[in-house]
C-alpha positions as semicolon CSV with decimal commas, in nm:
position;residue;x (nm);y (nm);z (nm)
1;X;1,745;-0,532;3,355
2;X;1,966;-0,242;3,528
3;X;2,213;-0,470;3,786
4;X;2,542;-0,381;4,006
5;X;2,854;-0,591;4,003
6;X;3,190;-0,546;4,093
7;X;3,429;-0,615;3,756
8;X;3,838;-0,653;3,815
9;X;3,958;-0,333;3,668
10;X;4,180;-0,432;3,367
11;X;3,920;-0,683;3,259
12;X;3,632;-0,382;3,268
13;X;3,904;-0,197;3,037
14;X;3,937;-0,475;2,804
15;X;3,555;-0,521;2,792
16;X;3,494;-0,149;2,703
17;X;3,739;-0,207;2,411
18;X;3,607;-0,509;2,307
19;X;3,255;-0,306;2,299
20;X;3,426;-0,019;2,114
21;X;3,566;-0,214;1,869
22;X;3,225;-0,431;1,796
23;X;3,028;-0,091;1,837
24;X;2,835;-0,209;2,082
25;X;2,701;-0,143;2,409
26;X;2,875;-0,262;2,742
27;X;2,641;-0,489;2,831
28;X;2,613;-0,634;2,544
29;X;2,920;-0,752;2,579
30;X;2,903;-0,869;2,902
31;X;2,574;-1,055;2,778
32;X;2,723;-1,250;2,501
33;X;3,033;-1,348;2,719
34;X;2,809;-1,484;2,998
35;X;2,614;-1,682;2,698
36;X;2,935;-1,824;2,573
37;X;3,012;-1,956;2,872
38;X;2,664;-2,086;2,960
39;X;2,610;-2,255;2,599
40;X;2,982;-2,411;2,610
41;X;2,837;-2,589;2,970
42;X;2,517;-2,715;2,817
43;X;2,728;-2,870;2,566
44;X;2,976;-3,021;2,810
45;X;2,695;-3,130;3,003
46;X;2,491;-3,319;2,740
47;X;2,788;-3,561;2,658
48;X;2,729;-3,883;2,801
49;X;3,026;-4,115;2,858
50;X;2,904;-4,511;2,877
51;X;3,136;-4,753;2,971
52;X;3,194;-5,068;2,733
53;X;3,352;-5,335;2,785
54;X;3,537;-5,530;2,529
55;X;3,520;-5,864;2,374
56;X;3,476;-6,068;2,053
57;X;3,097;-5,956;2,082
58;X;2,801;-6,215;2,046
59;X;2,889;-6,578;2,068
60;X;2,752;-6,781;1,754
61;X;2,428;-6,951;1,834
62;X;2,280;-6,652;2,066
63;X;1,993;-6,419;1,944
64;X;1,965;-6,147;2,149
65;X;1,644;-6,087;2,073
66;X;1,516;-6,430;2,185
67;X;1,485;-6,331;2,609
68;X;1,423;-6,662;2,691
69;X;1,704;-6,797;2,537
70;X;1,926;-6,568;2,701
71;X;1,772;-6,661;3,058
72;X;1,885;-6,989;2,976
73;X;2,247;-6,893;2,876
74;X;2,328;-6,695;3,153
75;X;2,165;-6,935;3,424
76;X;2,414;-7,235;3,298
């Protein structure tokens, strides 16, 4: 797709010799630098932080896969 932007002047130069040196086109370079910067926000984007909180862990005596024994724990 043919497009029109407005590119700061000494980074146009430094994309031109970036293209030079890789022997490739212009816009190719201006592709893959877009894509870099696009595929390094996905990636920031799909880490999930969770919050924990800390502790000994499971007291002895609770199975936490028994949900009606937990009920009872937590309503005493």
């Amino acid at each position: 797709m043919r497009t029109t932007i407005n590119i700061d002047e000494n980074i146009l130069t430094l994309a031109k010799r970036e293209a030079a040196t890789q022997k490739k086109s212009l816009g190719k370079v201006v592709e893959d630098a877009l894509r870099t910067i696009f595929a390094s926000r996905t990636e920031k984007s799909s880490q999930i932080s969770l919050v924990t909180a800390g502790g000994a862990g499971v007291k002895p005596g609770v199975d936490l896969d028994d949900s009606h024994s937990l009920l009872e724990i937590m309503d005493t």
